[in-house]
VMD Tcl script that builds the backbone (N, CA, C; Angstrom):
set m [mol new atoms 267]
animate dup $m
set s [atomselect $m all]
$s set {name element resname resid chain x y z} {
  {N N UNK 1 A 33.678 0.382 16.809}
  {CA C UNK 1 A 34.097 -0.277 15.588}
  {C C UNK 1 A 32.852 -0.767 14.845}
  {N N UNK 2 A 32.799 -0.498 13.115}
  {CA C UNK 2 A 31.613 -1.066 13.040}
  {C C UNK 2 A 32.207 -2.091 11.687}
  {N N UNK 3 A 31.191 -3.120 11.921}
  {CA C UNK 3 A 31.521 -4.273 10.746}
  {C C UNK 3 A 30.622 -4.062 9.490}
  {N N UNK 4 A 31.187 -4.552 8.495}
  {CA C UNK 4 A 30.526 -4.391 7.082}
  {C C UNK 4 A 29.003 -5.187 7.342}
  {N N UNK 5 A 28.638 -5.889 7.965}
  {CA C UNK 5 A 27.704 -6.313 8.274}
  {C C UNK 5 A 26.784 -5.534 9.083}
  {N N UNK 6 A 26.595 -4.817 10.065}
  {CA C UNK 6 A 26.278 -3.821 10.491}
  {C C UNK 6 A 25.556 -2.665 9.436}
  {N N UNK 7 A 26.971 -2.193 8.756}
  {CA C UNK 7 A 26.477 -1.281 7.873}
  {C C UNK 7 A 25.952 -1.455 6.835}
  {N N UNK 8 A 25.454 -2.852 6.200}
  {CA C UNK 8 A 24.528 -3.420 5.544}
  {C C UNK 8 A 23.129 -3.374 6.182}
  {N N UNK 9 A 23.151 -3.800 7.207}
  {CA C UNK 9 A 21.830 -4.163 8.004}
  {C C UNK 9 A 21.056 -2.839 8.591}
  {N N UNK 10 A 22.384 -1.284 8.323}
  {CA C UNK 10 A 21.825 -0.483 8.929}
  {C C UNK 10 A 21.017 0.250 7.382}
  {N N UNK 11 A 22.005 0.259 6.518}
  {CA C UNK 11 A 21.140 0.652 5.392}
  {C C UNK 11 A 20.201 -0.113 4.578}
  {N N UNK 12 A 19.546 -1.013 5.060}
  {CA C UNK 12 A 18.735 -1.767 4.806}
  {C C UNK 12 A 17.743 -1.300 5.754}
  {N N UNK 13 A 17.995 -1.139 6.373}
  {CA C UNK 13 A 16.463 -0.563 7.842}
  {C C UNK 13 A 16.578 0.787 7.368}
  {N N UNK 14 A 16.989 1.122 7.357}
  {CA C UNK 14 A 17.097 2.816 6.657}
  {C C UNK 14 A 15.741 2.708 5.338}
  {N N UNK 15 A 16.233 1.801 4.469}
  {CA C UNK 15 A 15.713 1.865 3.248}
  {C C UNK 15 A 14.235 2.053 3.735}
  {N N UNK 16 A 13.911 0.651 4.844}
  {CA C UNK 16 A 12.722 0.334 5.282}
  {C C UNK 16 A 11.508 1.286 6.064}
  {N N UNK 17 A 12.264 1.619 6.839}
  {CA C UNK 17 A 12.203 2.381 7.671}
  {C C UNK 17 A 11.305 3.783 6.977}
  {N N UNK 18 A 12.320 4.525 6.110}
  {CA C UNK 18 A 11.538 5.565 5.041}
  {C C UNK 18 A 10.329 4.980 4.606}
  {N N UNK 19 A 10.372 3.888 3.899}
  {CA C UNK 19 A 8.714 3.101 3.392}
  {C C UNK 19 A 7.885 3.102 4.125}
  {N N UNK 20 A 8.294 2.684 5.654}
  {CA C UNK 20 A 7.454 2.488 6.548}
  {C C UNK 20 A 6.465 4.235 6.307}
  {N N UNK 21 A 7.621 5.001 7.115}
  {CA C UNK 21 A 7.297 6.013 7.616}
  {C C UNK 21 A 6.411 7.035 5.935}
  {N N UNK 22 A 6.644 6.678 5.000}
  {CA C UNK 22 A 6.147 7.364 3.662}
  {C C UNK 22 A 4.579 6.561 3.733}
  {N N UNK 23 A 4.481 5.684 4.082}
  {CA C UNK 23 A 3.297 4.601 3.437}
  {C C UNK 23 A 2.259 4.442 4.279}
  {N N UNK 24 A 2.977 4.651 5.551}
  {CA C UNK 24 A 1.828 4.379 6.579}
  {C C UNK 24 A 2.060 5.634 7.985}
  {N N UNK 25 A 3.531 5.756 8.287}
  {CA C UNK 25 A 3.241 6.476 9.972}
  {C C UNK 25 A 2.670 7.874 9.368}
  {N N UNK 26 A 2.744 8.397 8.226}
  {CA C UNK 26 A 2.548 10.067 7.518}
  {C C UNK 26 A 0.988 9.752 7.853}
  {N N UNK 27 A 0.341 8.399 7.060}
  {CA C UNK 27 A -1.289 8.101 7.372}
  {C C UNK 27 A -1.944 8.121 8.639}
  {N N UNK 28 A -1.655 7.817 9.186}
  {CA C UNK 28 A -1.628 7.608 10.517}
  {C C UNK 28 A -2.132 8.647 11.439}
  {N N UNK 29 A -0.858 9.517 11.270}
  {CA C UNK 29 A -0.975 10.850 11.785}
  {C C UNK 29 A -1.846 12.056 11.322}
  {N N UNK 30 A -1.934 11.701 10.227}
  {CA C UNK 30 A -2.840 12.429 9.516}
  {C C UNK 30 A -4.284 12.150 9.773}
  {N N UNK 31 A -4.433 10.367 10.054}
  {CA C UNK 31 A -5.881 10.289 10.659}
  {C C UNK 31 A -5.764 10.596 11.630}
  {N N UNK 32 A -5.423 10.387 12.971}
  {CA C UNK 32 A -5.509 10.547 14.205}
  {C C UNK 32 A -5.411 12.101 14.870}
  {N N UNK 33 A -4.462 13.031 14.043}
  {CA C UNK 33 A -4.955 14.268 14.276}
  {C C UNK 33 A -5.987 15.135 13.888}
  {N N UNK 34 A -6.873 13.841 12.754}
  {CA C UNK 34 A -8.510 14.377 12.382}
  {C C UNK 34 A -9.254 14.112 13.290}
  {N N UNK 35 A -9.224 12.912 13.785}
  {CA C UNK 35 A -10.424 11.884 14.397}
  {C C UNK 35 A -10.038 11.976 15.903}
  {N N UNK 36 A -8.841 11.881 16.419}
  {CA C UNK 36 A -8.577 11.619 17.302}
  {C C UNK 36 A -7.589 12.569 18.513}
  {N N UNK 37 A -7.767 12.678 19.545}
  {CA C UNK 37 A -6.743 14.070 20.142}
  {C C UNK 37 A -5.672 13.566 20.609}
  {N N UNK 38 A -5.108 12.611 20.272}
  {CA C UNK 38 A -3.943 11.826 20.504}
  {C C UNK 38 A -3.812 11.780 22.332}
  {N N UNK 39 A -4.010 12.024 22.814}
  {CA C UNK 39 A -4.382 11.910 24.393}
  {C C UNK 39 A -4.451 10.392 24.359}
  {N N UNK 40 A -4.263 10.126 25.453}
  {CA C UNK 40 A -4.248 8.558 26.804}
  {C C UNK 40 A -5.959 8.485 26.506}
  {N N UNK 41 A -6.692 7.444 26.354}
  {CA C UNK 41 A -8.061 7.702 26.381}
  {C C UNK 41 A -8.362 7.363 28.248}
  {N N UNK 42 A -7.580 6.936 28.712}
  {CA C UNK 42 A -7.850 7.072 30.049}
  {C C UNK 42 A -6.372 6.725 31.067}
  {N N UNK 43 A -6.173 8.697 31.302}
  {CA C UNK 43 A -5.068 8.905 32.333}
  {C C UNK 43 A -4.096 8.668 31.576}
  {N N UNK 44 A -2.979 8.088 31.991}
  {CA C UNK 44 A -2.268 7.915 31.079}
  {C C UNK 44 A -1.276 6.160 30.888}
  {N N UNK 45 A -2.522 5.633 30.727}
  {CA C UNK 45 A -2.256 4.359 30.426}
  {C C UNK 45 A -3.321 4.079 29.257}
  {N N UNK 46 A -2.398 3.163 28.593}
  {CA C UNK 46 A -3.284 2.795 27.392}
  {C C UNK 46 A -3.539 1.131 27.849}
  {N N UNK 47 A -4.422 0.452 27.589}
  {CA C UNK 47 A -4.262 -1.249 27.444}
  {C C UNK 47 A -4.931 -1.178 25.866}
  {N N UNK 48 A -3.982 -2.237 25.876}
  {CA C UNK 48 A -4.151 -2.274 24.194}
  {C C UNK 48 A -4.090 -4.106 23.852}
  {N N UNK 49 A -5.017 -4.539 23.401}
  {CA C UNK 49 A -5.049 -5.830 22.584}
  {C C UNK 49 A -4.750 -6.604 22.239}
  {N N UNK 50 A -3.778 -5.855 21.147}
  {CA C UNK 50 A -3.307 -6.709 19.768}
  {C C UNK 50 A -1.557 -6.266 20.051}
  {N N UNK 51 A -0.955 -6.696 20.967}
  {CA C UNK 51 A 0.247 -6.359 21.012}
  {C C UNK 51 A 1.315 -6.916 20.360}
  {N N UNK 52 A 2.581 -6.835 20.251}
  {CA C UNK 52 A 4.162 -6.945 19.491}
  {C C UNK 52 A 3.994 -6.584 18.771}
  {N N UNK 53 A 3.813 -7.157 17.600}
  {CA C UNK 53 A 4.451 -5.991 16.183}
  {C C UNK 53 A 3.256 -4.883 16.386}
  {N N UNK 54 A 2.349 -5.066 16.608}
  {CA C UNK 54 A 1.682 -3.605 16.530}
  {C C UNK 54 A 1.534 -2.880 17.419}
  {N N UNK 55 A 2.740 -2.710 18.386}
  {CA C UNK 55 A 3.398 -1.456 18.850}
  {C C UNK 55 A 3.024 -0.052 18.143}
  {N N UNK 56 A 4.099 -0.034 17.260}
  {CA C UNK 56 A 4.048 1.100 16.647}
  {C C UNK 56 A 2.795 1.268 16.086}
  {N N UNK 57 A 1.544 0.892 15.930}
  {CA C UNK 57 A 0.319 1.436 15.623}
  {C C UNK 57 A -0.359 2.311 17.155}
  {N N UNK 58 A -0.073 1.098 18.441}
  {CA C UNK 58 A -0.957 1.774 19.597}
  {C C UNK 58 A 0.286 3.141 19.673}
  {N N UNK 59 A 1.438 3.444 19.763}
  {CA C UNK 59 A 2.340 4.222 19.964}
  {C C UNK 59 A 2.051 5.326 19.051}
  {N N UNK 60 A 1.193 5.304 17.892}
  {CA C UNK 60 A 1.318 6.374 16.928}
  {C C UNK 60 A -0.025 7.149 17.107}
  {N N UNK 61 A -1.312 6.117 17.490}
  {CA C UNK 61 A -2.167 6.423 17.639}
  {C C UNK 61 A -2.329 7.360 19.040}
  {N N UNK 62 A -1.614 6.801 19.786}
  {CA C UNK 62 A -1.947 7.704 21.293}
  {C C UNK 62 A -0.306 7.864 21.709}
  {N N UNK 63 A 0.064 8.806 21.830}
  {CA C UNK 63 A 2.069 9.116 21.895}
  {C C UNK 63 A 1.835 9.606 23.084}
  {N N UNK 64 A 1.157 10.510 23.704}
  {CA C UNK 64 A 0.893 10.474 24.897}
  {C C UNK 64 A 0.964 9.713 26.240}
  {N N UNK 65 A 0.558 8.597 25.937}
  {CA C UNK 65 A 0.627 7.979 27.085}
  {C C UNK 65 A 1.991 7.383 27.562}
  {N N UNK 66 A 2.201 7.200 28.679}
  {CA C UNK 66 A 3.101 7.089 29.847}
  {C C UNK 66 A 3.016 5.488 29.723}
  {N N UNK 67 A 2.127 4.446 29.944}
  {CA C UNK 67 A 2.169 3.086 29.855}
  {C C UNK 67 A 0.974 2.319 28.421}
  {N N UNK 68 A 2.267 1.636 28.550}
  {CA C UNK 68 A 1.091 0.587 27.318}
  {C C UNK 68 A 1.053 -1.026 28.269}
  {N N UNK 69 A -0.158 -0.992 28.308}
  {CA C UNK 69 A -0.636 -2.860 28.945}
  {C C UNK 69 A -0.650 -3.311 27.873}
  {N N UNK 70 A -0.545 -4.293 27.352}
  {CA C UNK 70 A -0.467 -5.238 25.766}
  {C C UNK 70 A -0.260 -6.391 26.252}
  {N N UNK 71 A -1.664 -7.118 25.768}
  {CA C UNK 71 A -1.760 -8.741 25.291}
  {C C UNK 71 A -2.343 -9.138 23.977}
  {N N UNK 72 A -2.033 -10.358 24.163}
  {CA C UNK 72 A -2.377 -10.933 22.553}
  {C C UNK 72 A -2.808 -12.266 23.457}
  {N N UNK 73 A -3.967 -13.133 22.673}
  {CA C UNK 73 A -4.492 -13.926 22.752}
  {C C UNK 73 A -3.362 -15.187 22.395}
  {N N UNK 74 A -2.155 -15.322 21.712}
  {CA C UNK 74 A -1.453 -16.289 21.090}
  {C C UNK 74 A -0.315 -16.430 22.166}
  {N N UNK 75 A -0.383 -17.632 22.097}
  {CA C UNK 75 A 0.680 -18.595 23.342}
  {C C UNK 75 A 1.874 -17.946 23.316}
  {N N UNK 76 A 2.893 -17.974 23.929}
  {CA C UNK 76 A 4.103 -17.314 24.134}
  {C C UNK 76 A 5.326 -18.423 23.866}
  {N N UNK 77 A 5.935 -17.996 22.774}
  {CA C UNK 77 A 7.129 -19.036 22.422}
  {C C UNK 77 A 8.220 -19.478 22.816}
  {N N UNK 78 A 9.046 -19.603 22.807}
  {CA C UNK 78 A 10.034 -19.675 23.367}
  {C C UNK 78 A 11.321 -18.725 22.787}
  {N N UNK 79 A 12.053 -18.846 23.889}
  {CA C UNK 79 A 13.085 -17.955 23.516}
  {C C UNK 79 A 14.415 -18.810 22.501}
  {N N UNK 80 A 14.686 -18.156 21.932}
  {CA C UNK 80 A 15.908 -19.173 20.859}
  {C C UNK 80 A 17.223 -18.916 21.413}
  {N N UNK 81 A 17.653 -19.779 21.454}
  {CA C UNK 81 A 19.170 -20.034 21.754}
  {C C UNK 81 A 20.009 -18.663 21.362}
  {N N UNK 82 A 20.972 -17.820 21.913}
  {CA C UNK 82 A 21.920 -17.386 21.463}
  {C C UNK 82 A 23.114 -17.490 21.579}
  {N N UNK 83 A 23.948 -16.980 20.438}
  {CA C UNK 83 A 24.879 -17.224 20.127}
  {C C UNK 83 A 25.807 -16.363 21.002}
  {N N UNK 84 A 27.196 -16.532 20.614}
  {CA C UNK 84 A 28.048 -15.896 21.641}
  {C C UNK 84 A 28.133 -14.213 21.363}
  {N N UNK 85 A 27.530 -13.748 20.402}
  {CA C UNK 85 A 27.835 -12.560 20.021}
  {C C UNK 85 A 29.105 -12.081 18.836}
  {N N UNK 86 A 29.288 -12.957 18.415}
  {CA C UNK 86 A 30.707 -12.972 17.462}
  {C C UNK 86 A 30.092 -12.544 16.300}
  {N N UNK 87 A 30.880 -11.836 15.512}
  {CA C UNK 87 A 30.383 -11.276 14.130}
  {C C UNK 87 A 30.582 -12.913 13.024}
  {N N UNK 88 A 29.563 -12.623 12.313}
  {CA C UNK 88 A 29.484 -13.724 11.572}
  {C C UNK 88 A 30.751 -13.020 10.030}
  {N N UNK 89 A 30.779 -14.138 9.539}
  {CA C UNK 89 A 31.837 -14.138 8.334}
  {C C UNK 89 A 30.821 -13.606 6.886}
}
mol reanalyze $m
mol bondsrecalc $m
mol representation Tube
mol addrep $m
């Protein structure tokens, strides 16, 4: 079953999603299959830095690899309360 809310939120990431992928993942790929052989730079684990949202940069840059290690220097927050799962009005 899907709620009108849902299918708002899905064509809204849709919208995004295309931008993303027009603006930057097309760049991306385009550098990294100049500069770079998209390979694991060692085996097939990556450790990577600058992790959460920039996932999808270590993921685009090296697709290859089997594991990503990811830290970030910034404290770890807390988790927020959730709700029961009920569709909102």
């Amino acid at each position: 079953m899907q709620f009108d809310a849902w299918r708002e939120h899905r064509s809204a990431l849709a919208t995004q999603w295309a931008e993303v992928k027009s603006a930057r993942v097309g760049a991306i790929i385009k550098w990294r299959n100049e500069v770079l052989t998209a390979d694991c730079p060692a085996g097939r684990t990556l450790l990577y830095p600058f992790s959460g949202p920039d996932f999808l940069n270590a993921y685009l840059f090296f697709p290859r690899c089997e594991t990503y290690v990811m830290f970030g220097l910034e404290r770890p927050g807390t988790v927020p309360a959730s709700d029961d799962g009920s569709p909102r009005d």
